[in-house]
C-alpha positions as CSV (number, residue, x, y, z in Angstrom):
1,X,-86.5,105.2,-210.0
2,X,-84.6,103.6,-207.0
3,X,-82.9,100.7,-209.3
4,X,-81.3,103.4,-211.6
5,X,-80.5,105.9,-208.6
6,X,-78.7,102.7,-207.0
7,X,-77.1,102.2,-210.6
8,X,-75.5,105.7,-211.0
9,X,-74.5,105.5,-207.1
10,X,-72.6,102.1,-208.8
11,X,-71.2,103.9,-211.6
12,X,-70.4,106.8,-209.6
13,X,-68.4,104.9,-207.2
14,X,-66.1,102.4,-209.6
15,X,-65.5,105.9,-211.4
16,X,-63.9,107.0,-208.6
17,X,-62.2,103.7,-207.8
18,X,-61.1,104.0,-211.1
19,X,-59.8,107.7,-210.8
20,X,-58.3,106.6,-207.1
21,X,-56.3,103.7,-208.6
22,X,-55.3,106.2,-211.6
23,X,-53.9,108.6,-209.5
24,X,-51.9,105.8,-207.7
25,X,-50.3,104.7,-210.4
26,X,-48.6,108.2,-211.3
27,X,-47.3,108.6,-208.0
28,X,-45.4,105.7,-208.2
29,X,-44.5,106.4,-211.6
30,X,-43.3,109.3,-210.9
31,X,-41.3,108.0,-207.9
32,X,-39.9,105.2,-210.4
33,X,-39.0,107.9,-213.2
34,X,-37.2,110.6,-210.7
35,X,-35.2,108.2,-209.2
36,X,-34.2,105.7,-212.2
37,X,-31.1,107.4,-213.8
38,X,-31.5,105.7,-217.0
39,X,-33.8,108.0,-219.2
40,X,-33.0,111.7,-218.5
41,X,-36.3,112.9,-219.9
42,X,-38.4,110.8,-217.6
43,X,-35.9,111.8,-214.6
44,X,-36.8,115.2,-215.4
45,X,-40.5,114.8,-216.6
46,X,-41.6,112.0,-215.1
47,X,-44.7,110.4,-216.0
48,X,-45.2,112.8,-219.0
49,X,-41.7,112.2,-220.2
50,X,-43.2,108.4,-221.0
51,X,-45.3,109.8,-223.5
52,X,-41.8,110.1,-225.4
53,X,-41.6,106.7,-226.1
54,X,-44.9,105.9,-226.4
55,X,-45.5,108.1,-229.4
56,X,-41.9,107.3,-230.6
57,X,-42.9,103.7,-230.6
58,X,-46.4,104.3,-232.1
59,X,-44.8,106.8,-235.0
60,X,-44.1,104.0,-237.5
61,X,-47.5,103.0,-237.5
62,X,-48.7,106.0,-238.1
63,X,-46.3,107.5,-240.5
64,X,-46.7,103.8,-242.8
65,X,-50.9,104.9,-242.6
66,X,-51.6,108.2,-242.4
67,X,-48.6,110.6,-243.2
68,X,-46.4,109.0,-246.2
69,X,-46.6,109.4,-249.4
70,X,-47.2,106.1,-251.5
71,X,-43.1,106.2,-252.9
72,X,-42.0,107.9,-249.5
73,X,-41.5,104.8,-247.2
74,X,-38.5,102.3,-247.1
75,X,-36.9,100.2,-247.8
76,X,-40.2,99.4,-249.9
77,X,-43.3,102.1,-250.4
78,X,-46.9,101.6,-250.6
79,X,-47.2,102.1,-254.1
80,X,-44.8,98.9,-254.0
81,X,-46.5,96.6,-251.6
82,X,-49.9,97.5,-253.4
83,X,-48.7,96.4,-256.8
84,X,-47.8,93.4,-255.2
85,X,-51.1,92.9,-253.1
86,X,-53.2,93.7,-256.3
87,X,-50.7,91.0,-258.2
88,X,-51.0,88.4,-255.4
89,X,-55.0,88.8,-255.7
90,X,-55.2,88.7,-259.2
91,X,-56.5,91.8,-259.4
92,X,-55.7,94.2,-262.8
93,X,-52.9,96.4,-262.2
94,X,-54.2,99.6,-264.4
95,X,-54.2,102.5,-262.7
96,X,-55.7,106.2,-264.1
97,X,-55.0,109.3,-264.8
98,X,-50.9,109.0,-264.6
99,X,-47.8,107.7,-263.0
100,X,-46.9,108.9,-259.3
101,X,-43.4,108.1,-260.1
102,X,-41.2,110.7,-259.9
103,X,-38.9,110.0,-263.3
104,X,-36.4,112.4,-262.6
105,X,-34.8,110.9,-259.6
106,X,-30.7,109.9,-260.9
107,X,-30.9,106.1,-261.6
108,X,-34.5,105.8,-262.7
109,X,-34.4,103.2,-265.5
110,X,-36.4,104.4,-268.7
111,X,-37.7,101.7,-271.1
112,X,-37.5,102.7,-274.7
113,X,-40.5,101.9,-276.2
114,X,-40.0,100.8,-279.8
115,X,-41.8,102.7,-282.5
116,X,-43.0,99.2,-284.3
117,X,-43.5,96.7,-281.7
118,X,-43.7,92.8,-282.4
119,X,-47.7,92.2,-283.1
120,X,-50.0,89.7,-281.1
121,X,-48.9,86.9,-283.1
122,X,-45.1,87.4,-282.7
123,X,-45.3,87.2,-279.2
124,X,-42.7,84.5,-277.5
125,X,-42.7,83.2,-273.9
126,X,-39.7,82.7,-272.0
127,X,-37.9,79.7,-273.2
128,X,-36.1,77.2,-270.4
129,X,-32.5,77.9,-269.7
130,X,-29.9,75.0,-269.1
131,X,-27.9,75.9,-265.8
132,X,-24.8,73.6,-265.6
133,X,-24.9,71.4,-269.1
134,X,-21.6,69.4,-268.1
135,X,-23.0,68.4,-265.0
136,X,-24.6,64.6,-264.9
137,X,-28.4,66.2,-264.1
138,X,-28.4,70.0,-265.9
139,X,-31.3,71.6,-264.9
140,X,-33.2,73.5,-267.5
141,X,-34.6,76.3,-266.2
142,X,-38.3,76.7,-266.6
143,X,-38.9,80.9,-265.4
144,X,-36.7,83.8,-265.3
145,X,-38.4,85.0,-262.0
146,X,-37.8,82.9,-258.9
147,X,-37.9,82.4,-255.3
148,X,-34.7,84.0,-253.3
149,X,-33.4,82.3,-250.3
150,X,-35.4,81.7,-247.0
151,X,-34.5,79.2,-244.3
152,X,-37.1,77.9,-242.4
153,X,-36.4,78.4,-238.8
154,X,-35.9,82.1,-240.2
155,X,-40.0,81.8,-241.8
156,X,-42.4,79.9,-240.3
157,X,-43.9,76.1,-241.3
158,X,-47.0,77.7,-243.0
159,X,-45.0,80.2,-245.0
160,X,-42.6,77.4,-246.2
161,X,-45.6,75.3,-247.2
162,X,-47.3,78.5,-249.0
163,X,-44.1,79.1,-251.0
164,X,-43.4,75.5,-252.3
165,X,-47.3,74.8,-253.7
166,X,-47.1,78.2,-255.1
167,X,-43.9,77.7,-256.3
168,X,-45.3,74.8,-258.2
169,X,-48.3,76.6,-259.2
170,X,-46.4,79.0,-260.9
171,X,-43.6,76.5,-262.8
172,X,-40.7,78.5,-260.5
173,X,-38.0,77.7,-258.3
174,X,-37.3,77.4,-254.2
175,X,-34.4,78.4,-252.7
176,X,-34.0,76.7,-249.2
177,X,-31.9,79.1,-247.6
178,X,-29.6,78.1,-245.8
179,X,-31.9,76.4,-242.7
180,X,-31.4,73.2,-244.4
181,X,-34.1,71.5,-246.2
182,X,-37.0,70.8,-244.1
183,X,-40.5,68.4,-245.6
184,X,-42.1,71.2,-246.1
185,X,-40.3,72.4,-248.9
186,X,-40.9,69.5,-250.5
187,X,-44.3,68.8,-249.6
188,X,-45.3,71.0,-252.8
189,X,-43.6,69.3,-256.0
190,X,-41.7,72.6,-256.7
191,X,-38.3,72.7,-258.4
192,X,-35.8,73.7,-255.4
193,X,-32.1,75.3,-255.0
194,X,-30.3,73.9,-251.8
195,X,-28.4,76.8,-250.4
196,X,-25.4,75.5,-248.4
197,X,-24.4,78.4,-245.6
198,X,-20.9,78.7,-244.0
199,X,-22.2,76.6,-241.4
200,X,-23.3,73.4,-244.1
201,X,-27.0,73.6,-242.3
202,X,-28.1,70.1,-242.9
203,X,-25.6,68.7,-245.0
204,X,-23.0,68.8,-241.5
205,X,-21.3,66.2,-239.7
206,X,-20.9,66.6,-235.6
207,X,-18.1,69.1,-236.4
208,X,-19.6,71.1,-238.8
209,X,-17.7,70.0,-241.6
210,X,-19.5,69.0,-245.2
211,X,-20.6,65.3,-245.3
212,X,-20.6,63.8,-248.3
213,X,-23.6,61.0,-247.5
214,X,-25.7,63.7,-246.2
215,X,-24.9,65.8,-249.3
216,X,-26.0,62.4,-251.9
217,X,-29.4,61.5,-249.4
218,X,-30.4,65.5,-250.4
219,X,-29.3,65.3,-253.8
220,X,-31.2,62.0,-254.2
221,X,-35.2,64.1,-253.8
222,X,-35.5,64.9,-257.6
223,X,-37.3,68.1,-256.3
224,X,-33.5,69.3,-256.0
225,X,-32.1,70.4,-259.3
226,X,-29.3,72.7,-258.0
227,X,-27.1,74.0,-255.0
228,X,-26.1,77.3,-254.0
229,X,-22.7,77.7,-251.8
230,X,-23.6,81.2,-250.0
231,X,-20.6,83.3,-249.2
232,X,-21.8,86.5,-248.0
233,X,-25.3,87.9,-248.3
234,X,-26.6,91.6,-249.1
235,X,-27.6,92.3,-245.8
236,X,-24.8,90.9,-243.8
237,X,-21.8,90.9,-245.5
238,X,-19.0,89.4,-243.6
239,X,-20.7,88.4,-241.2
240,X,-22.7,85.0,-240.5
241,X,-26.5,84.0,-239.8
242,X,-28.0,84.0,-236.4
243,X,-31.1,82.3,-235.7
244,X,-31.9,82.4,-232.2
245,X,-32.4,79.4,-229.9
246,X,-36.2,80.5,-229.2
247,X,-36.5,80.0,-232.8
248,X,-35.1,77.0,-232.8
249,X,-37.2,73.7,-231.5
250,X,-36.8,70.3,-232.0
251,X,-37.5,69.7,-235.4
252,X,-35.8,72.7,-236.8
253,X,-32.5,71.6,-234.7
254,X,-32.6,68.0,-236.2
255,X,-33.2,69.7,-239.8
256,X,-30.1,72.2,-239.3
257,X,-28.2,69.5,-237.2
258,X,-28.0,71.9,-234.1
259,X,-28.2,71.6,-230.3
260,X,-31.4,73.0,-229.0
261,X,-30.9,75.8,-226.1
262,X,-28.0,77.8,-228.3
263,X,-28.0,80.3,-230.8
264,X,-27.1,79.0,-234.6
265,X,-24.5,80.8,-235.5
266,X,-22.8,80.8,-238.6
267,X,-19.3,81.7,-239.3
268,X,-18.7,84.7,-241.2
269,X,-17.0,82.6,-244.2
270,X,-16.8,78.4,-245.1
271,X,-13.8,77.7,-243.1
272,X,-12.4,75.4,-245.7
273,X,-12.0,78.1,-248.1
274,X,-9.5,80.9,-248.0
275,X,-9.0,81.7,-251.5
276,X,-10.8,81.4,-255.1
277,X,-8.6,77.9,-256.0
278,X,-10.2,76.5,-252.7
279,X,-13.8,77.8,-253.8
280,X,-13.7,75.6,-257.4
281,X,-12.7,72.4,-255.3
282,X,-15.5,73.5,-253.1
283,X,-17.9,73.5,-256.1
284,X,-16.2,70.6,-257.9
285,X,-16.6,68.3,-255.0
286,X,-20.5,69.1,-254.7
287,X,-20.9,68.8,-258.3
288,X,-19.4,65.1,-258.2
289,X,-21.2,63.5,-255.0
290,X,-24.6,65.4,-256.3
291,X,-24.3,65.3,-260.2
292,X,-26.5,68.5,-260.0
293,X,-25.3,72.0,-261.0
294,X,-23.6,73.6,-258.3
295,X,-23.2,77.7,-258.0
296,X,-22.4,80.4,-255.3
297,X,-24.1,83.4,-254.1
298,X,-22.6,86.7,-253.0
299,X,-22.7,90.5,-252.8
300,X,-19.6,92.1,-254.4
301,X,-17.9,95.2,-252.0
302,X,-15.9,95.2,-255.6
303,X,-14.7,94.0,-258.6
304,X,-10.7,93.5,-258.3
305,X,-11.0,90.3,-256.4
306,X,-13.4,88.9,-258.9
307,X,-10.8,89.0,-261.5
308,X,-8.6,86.4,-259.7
309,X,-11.7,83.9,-260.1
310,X,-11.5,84.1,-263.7
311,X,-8.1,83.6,-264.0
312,X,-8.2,80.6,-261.6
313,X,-11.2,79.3,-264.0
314,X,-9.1,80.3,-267.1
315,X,-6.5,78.0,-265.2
316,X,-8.0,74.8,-265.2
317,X,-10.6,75.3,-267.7
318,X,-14.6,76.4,-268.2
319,X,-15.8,73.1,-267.0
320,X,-14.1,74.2,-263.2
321,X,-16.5,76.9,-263.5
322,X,-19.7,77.8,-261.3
323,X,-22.6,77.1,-263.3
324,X,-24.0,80.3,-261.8
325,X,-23.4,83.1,-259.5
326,X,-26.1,84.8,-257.7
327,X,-25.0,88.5,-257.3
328,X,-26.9,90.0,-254.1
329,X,-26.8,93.7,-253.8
330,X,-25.7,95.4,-250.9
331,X,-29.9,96.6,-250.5
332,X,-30.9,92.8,-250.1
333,X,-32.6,92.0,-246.7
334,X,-32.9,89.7,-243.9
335,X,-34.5,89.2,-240.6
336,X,-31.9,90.8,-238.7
337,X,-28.3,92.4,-239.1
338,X,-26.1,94.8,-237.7
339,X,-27.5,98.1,-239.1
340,X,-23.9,99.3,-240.2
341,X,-23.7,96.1,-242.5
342,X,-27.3,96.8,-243.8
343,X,-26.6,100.8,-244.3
344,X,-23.2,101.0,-245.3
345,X,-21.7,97.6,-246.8
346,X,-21.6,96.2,-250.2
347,X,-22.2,97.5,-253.3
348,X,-25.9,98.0,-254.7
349,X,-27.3,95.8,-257.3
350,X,-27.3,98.5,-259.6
351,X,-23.4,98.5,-260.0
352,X,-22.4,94.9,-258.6
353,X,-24.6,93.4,-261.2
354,X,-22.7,94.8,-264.6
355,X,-19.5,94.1,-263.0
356,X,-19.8,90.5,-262.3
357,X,-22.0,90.7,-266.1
358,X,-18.9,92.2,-267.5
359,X,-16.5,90.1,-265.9
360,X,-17.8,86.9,-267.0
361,X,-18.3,88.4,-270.7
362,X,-14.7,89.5,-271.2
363,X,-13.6,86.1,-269.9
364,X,-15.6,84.4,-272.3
365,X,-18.0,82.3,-270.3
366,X,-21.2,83.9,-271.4
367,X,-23.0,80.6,-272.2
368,X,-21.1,78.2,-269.4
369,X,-22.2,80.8,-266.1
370,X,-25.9,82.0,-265.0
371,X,-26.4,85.1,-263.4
372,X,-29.1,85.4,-261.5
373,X,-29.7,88.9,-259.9
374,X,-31.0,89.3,-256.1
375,X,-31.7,92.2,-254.1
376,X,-34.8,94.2,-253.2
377,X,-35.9,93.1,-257.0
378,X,-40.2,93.1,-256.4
379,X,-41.6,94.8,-259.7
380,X,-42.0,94.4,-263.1
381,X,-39.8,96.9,-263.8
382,X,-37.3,95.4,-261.4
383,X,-36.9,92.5,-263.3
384,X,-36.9,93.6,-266.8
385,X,-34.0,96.0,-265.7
386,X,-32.0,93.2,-264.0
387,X,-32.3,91.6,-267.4
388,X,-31.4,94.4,-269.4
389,X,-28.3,94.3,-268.1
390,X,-27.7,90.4,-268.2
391,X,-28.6,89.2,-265.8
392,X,-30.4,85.3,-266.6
393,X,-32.9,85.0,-264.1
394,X,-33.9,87.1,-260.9
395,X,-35.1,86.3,-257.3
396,X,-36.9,87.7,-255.0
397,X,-37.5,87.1,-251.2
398,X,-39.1,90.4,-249.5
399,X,-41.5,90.6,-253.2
400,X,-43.1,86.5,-252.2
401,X,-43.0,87.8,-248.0
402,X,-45.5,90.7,-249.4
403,X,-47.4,87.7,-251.7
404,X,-48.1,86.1,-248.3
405,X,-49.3,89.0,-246.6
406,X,-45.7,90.5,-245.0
407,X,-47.4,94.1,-244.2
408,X,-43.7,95.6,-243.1
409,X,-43.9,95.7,-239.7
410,X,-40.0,95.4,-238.9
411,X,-40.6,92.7,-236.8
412,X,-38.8,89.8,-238.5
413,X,-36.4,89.2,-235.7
414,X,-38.4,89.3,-232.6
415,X,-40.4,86.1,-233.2
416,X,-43.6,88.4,-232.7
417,X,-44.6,88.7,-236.8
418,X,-48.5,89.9,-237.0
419,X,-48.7,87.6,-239.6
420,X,-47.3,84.5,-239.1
421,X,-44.5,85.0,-241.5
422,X,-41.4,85.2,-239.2
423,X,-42.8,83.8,-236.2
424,X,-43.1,80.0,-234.2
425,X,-46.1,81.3,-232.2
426,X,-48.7,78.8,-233.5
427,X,-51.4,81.6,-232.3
428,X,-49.9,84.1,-234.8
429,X,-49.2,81.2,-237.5
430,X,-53.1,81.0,-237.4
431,X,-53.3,84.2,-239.7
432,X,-51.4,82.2,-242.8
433,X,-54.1,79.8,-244.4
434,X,-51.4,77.8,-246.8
435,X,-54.7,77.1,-248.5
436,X,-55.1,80.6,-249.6
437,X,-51.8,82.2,-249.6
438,X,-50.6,79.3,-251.9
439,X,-52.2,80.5,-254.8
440,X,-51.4,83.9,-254.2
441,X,-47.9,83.2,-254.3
442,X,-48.2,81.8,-258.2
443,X,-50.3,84.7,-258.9
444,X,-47.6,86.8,-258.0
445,X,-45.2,85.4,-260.0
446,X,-47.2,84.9,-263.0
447,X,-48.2,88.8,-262.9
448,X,-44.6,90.0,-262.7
449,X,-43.5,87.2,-265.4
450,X,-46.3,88.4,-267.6
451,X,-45.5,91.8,-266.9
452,X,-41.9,91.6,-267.3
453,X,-43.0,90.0,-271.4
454,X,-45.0,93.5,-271.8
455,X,-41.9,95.4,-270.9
456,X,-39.7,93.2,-273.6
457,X,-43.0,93.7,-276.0
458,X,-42.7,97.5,-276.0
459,X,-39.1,97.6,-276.1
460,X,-39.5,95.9,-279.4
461,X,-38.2,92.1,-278.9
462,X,-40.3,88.9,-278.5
463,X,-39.4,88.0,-275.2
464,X,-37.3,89.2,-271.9
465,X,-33.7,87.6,-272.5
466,X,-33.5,89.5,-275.8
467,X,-33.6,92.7,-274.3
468,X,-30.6,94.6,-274.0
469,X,-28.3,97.5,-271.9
470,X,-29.8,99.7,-274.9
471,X,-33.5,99.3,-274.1
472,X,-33.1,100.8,-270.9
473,X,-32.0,104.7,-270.2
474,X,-30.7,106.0,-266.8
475,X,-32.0,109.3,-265.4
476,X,-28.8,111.2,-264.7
477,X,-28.3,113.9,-261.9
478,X,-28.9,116.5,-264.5
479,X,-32.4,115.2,-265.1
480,X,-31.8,114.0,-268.4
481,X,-31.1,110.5,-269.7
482,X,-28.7,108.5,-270.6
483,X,-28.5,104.7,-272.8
484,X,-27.2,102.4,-270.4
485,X,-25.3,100.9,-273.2
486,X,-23.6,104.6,-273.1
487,X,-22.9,104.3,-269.7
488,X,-21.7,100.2,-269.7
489,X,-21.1,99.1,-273.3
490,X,-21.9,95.1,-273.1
491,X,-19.8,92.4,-274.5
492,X,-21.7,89.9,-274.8
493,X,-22.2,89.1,-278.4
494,X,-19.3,86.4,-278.4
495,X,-16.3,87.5,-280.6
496,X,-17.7,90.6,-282.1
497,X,-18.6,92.1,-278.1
498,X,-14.8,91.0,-277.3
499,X,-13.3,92.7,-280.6
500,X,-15.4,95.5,-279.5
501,X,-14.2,95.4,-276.0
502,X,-10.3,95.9,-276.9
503,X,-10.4,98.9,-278.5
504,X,-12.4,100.4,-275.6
505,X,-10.0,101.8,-272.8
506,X,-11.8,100.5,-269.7
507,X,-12.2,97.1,-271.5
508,X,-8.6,97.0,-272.4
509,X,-7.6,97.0,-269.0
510,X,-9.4,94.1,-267.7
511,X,-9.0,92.4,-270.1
512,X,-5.0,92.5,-268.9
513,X,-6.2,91.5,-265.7
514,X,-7.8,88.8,-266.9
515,X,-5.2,87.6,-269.1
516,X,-7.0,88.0,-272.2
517,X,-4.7,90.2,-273.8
């Protein structure tokens, strides 16, 4: 009876310890917040007026758990990130008792489902595509679904390692990003893309400037079958890549050929390149030192400066051509960017796409460029769209972030990722098993590839390049829908699409742009 008596007086007195040292602490907050002049709600309510930020801080969390809808959130909803979870697991992707999706939202893509689709037995997979056939190595193309651009540095060692043994699971390619490439990309066997940056990250001399050697000694890993000369990305157009120095330690500066203690920066544009003529040199002089297919990436603000690259390629000839152009839309993402550039800058994917489609279809270099579609493409349905409207082969970045586990937090640029995407803390890089999170990665792809074939199925052809702008309808703002081939009429079908194309009024103009007529 004493013992427990003596306990409570224990309890009774750290209580009120606890309550003293409680009390404390608002007085001085609330001398803090009615004296700071900073934060006019705290001046006026202090103490209480921190709860402001508290719950503001908190709301995200909330909102992403409890209060949205599954196709409320952004920039991708739940109903997304659980197709992709369930893909990544290898888990069936049936669902009951109807669609959520709201199908009369303007823009919504309809697949026309054909009335007598091909049977079991007339069933095709995706057949290898040669990019750059001139070129000393071509590389044919093994999948129409890829991996987008990530620089290490920008994701973490694990994640790099997760994506290039998937990537080889799966038979798809790695875009480096432009960090440079780094052991770990190759470590896996996969197929890879080196994306050169305005700031040549890894292929640079002291000054910045392209190096030829360095250029050969990448070219020389037969992991690398092509190269990508980035000029603007979706998120950031117009503006260059920042990867801060706390990001940055000793082996990602010898990889990227930086100082430690600075910021990379890169510049907003390759400095060596100030018009369309200079850009084919660029891409002429890559393909000769590497003997590998060369192409560029960008997002498109619009078409009308596109048309001088055509004529410049009409110029000199279809071998002076990209092999392929990666169109990025305007929705594509990053770690961090200035939120007007993200919000308000370039077009989306939905219109740059047919433009730079079109473009190279009136100028007759169907079969010589690749286009390969990037930008917030994670679905199924993503994909087969993308193709619908010609593009060759799609990547994805943020849909391969969610195969390793990415749960959206919005913390890509403050080195603090909860799982151990985005971040060089070795404690948070403990949460990515590469052994696990490997074979996620190929399941991934494999579901959206076998996926995308189901699409092409229904549609009524035996596999996804030979679907077309009329397989797909657009909801319009009236509800209803339209053919896209209503909407965009394609050219594509060689000398028949171009006849076509000049007796249609919007063709007949660019055409004169282009020369053509």
């Amino acid at each position: 009876m004493g013992w427990a008596y003596y306990a409570l007086q224990v309890l009774a007195g750290m209580f009120a310890l606890f309550l003293g040292v409680l009390l404390l602490l608002a007085l001085v907050l609330f001398f803090i917040d009615r004296h700071q002049t900073g934060d006019a709600i705290r001046r006026n309510y202090p103490v209480i007026g921190r709860f402001r930020g508290l719950f503001t801080e908190l709301g995200e969390f909330f909102r992403q758990y409890f209060f949205a809808m599954d196709r409320e959130e952004m920039p991708f909803n739940r109903a997304q990130r659980d197709w992709v979870g369930r893909a990544s697991a290898g888990r069936g992707n049936t669902v009951a008792f109807g669609s959520t999706r709201n199908l009369n939202i303007p823009g919504t893509p309809i697949f026309m489902n054909a009335v007598f689709p091909p049977l079991d037995d007339q069933y095709a997979s995706t057949e290898p595509l040669v990019i750059g056939p001139g070129c000393r190595e071509p590389y044919a193309a093994p999948s129409i679904f890829n991996i987008s651009g990530m620089s290490y540095g920008a994701i973490s060692k694990p994640a790099v390692q997760a994506l290039a043994r998937g990537a080889k699971r799966a038979g798809i390619w790695l875009n480096t990003g432009e960090g440079g490439l780094s052991p770990y990309h190759l470590e896996g066997g996969c197929d890879i893309v080196f994306q050169i940056g305005t700031a040549k990250f890894g292929v640079r001399d002291a000054a910045g400037n392209l190096d030829d050697d360095k250029l050969r000694q990448v070219a020389a890993h037969p992991e690398v079958k092509m190269f990508e000369i980035k000029l603007s990305q979706g998120a950031k157009p117009g503006k260059g890549g920042i990867l801060p120095a706390a990001k940055i330690d000793q082996e990602v500066a010898q990889i990227r050929g930086v100082p430690m203690g600075r910021d990379a920066i890169s510049p907003n544009r390759h400095r060596e390149v100030d018009d369309f003529d200079d850009l084919l040199d660029l891409i002429a002089r890559i393909r000769e030192v590497t003997g590998k297919p060369v192409g560029i990436k960008s997002c498109i603000g619009s078409a009308g400066p596109w048309f001088d690259l055509f004529k410049a390629i009409k110029a000199r000839g279809p071998d002076s051509a990209p092999d392929f152009i990666t169109v990025d839309g305007g929705e594509g993402g990053t770690g961090a960017a200035p939120m007007p550039l993200i919000d308000l800058v370039g077009l989306p994917l939905r219109e740059a796409l047919i433009r730079m489609v079109d473009l190279r279809d009136l100028a007759g270099l169907h079969d010589r460029i690749r286009i390969i579609a990037s930008g917030k493409l994670v679905a199924p349905g993503d994909v087969a769209w993308a193709i619908c409207l010609g593009a060759d082969f799609v990547t994805s970045a943020r849909g391969f972030m969610f195969s390793l586990g990415c749960i959206q937090a919005l913390k890509c640029n403050r080195n603090t990722c909860p799982t151990g995407i985005t971040t060089h803390d070795p404690h948070l890089q403990k949460g990515l098993v590469v052994e696990d999170k490997d074979k996620r990665v190929a399941a991934y792809a494999r579901s959206v590839i076998n996926e995308v074939e189901t699409i092409a199925h229904s549609v009524g052809v035996a596999e996804p390049r030979q679907m077309r702008r009329r397989h797909v309808r657009v909801v319009q703002d009236d509800g209803t829908s339209v053919q896209m081939n209503e909407l965009h009429p394609s050219v594509h079908l060689g000398a028949e699409g171009l006849a076509r194309a000049r007796g249609h009024k919007h063709f007949e103009t660019a055409l004169q742009r282009l020369g053509e007529v």
